[in-house]
C-alpha positions, 0 to 999 in steps of 0.5 A: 602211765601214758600220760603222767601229768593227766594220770592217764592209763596205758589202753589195756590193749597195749599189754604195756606190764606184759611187755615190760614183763617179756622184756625183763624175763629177755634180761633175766629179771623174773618180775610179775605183771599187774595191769600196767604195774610190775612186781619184784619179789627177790630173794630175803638173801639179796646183796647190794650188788644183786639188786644194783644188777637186777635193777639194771637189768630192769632199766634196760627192759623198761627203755626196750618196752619204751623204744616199742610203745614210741615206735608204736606212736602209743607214747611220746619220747 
């Protein structure tokens, strides 16, 4: 959201789940774009300390996209 408190949606020109998407795919996390919202869709067999890496890993792509949307003046800090 670009605005959380209002409930405000990301311009659809932005591209903000695809970029999400790009930057996590960087990090080895294959997720699926859906509009602004990803999906995950591990493996049944997933241990604790894969999840804990994949999630990680997503943190890591969400802060990149972030640093982008800001440098862009889309969102705040």
């Amino acid at each position: 959201m670009a605005d959380k408190d209002a409930k405000t949606p990301f311009d659809p020109k932005l591209g903000v789940g695809a970029r999400v998407v790009a930057k996590a795919q960087a990090q080895g996390v294959i997720l699926r774009a859906m509009g602004d919202a990803v999906a995950f869709a591990p493996p049944l067999v997933i241990e604790a300390g894969e999840i804990a890496e994949m999630l990680a890993r997503f943190r890591r792509a969400l802060d990149e996209a972030h640093g982008e949307l800001v440098a862009a003046g889309a969102m705040s800090k």
